[in-house]
C-alpha positions as CSV (number, residue, x, y, z in Angstrom):
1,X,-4.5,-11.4,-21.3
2,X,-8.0,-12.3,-22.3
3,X,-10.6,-11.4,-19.5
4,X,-12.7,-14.2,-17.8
5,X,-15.6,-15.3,-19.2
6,X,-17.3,-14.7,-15.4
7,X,-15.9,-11.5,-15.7
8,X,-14.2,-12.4,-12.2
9,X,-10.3,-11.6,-12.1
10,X,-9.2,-11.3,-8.1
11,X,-7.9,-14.2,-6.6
12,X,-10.3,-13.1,-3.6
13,X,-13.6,-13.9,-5.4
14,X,-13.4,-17.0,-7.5
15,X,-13.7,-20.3,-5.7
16,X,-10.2,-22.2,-4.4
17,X,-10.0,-25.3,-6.0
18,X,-10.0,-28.8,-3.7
19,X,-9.1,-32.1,-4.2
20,X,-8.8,-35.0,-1.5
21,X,-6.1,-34.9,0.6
22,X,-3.0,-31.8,1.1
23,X,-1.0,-31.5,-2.3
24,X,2.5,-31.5,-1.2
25,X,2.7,-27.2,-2.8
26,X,1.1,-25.3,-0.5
27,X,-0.7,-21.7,-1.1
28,X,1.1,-20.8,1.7
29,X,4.4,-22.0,0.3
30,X,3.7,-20.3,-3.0
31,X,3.1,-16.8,-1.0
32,X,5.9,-16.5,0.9
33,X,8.2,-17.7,-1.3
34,X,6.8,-15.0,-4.1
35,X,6.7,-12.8,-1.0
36,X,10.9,-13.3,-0.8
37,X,11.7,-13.1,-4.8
38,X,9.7,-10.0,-4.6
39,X,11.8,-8.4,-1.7
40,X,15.1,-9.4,-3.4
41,X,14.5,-8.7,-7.2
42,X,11.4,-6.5,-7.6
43,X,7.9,-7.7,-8.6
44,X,9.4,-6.8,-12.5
45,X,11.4,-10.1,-12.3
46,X,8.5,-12.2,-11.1
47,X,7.7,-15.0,-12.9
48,X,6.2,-18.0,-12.8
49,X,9.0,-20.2,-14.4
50,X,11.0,-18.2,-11.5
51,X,8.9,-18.6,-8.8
52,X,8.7,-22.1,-9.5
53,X,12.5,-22.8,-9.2
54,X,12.8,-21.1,-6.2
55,X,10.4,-23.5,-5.2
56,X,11.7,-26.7,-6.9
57,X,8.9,-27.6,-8.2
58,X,8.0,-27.1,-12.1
59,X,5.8,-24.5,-12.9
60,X,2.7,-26.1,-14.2
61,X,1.7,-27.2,-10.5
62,X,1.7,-23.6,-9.3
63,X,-1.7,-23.3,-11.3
64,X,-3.2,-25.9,-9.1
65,X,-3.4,-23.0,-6.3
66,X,-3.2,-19.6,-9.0
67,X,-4.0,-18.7,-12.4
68,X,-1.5,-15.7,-13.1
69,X,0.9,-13.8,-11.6
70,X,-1.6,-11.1,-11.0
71,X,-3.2,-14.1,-8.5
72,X,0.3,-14.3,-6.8
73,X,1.1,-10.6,-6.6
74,X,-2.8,-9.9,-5.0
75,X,-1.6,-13.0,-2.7
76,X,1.7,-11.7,-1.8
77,X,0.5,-7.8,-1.2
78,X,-2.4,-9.2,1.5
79,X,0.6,-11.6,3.3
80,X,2.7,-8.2,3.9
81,X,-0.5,-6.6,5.5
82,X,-1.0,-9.8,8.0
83,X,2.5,-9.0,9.2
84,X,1.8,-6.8,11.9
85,X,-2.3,-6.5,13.5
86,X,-3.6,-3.2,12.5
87,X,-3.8,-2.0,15.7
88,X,-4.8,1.2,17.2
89,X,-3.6,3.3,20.3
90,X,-5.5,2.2,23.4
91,X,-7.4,5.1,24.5
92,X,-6.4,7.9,21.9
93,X,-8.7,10.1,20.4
94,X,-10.1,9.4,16.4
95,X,-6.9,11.5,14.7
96,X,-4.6,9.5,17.2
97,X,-5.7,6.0,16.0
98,X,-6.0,7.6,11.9
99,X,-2.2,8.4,12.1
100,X,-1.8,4.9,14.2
101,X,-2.9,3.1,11.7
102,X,-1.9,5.0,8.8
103,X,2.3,5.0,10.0
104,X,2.0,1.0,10.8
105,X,0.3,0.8,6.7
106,X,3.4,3.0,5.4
107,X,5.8,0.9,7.5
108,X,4.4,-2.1,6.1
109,X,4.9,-0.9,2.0
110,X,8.6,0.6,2.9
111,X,9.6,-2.7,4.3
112,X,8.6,-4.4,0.8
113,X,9.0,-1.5,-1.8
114,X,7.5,-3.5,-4.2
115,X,3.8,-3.3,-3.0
116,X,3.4,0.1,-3.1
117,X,3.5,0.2,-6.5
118,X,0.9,-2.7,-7.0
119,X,-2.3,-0.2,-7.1
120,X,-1.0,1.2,-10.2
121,X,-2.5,-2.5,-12.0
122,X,-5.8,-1.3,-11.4
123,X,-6.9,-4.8,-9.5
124,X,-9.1,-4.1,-6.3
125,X,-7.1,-4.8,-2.5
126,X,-9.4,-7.1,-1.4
127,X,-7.0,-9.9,0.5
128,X,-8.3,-10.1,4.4
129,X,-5.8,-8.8,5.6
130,X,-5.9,-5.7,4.4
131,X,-9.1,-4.9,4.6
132,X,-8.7,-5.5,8.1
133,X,-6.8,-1.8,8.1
134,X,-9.8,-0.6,5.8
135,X,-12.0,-1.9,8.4
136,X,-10.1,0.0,11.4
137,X,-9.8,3.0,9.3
138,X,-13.3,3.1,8.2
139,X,-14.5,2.6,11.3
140,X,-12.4,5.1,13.5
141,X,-13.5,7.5,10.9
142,X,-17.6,6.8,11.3
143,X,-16.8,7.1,15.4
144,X,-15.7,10.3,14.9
145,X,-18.8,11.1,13.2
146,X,-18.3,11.5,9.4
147,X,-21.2,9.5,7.1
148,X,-22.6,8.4,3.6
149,X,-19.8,10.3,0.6
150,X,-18.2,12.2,3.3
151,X,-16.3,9.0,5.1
152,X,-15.8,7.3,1.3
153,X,-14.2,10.9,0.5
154,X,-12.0,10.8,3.7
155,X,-11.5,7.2,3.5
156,X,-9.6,7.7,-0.1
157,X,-8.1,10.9,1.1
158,X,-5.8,9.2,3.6
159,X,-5.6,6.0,1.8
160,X,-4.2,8.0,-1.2
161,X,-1.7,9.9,1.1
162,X,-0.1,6.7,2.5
163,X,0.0,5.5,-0.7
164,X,1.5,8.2,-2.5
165,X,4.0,8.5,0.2
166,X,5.4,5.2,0.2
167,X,4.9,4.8,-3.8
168,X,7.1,8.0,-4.3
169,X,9.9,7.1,-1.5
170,X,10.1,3.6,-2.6
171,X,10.2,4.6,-6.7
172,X,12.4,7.4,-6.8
173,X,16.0,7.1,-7.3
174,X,18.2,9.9,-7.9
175,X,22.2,10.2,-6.9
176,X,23.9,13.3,-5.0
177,X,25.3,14.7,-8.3
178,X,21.8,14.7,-9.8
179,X,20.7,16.5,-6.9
180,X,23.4,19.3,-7.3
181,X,23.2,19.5,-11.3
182,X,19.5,19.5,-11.3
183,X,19.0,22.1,-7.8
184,X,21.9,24.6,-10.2
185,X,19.8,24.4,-13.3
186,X,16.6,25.7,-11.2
187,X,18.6,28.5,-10.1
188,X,19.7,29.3,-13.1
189,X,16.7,28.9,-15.4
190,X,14.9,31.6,-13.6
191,X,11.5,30.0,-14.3
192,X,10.6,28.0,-11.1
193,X,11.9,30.8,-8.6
194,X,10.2,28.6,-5.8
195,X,11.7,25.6,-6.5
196,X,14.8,27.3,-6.5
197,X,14.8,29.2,-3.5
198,X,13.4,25.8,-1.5
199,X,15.7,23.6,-2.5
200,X,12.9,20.9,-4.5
201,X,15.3,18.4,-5.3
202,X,16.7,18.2,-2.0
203,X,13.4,17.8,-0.4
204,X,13.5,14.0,1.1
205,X,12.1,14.4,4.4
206,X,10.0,11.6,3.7
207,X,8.7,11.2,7.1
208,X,8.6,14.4,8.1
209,X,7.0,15.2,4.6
210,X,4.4,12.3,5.5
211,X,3.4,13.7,9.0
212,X,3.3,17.2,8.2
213,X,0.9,16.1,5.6
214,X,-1.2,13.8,7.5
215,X,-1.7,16.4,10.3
216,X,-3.1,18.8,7.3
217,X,-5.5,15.9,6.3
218,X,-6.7,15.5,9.5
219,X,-7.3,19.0,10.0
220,X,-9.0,19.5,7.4
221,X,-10.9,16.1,8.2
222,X,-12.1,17.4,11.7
223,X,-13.0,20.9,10.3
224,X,-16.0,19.2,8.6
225,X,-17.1,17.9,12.0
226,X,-19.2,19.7,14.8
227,X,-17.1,21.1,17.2
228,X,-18.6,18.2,20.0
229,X,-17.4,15.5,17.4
230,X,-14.6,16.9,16.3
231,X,-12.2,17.1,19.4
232,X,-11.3,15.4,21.9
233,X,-11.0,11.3,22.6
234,X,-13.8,9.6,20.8
């Protein structure tokens, strides 16, 4: 796909087109019936021809509200984020309202596997709804004190380990017997004695896996902080 002469691809920055009067397809309609195909088949069987008979309508008036299916994917990824407010514990200390935030965001993905795969297109997540999380996760970051490279580095820290959690869990699919033939080659190899001994491909705590992990991050987040900024409610 050729690249706009503006240079301008999201959805989130060009101008919405307007004519007099409400056409009788609504953005809205378009969303959260993309937002429906994608739960049931998997954003690799959205099209526009399909989208467009799920929605009776031929596809040619779609591009009234969007120009691709990149538009509708952006579109449908910030309608899952407006499901539930990014809210925060009342009251709870800056690590408290991180892994508040942070569970609700991974909650969000695993109930529509499909989105967690979307950063892979290299577009920007700039829909207002999710940057409302960004927002609440920036800022409970610069109340607890960090600043300047330091909060964009622990910004993308935890961004990336929600993200990789729910990509992984959603993506992978592997049966029992896989599990068993593939744990007995390990053994027997004699290569990865650490993988054998650990049981790798058993490993799917996915939750526990996730909060272990965030409670790492977070450590390791607050070590960088003075001790008076670094504990406590903030």
């Amino acid at each position: 796909m050729s690249e706009p002469k503006d240079g301008v691809r999201s959805v989130w920055l060009r101008p919405r087109r307007t004519r007099k009067g409400e056409p009788p397809l609504t953005l809205a309609r378009i969303v959260e019936a993309a937002v429906a195909l994608l739960d049931e088949e998997g954003i690799d069987r959205l099209t526009m021809r399909r989208l467009a008979e799920r929605l009776a309508v031929v596809a040619p008036s779609l591009y009234w509200h969007v120009d691709t299916k990149d538009d509708v994917i952006d579109l449908a990824v910030d309608a899952i984020f407006g499901e539930v407010p990014p809210g925060t514990a009342p009251g709870g200390g800056w690590r408290e309202d991180v892994a508040s935030v942070l569970a609700a965001w991974r909650a969000a993905l695993l109930r529509h596997p499909w989105a967690a795969a979307v950063p892979a297109r290299q577009r920007p997540t700039i829909g207002p709804n999710f940057l409302a999380w960004m927002e609440i996760l920036q800022s409970t970051l610069a109340r607890a004190g960090f600043s300047g490279k330091g909060l964009a580095a622990a910004t993308w820290a935890l961004y990336n380990h929600v993200m990789g959690s729910a990509s992984t869990e959603a993506a992978l699919r592997i049966t029992d017997a896989e599990r068993d033939l593939g744990q007995r080659q390990l053994r027997a190899d004699g290569r990865y004695p650490t993988l054998a001994a650990n049981g790798y491909l058993y490993d799917d705590d996915w939750d526990g896996s996730f909060s272990t992990g965030l409670d790492y991050l977070l450590d390791g987040l607050q070590a960088q902080l003075p001790p008076s900024q670094g504990s406590g409610p903030r």
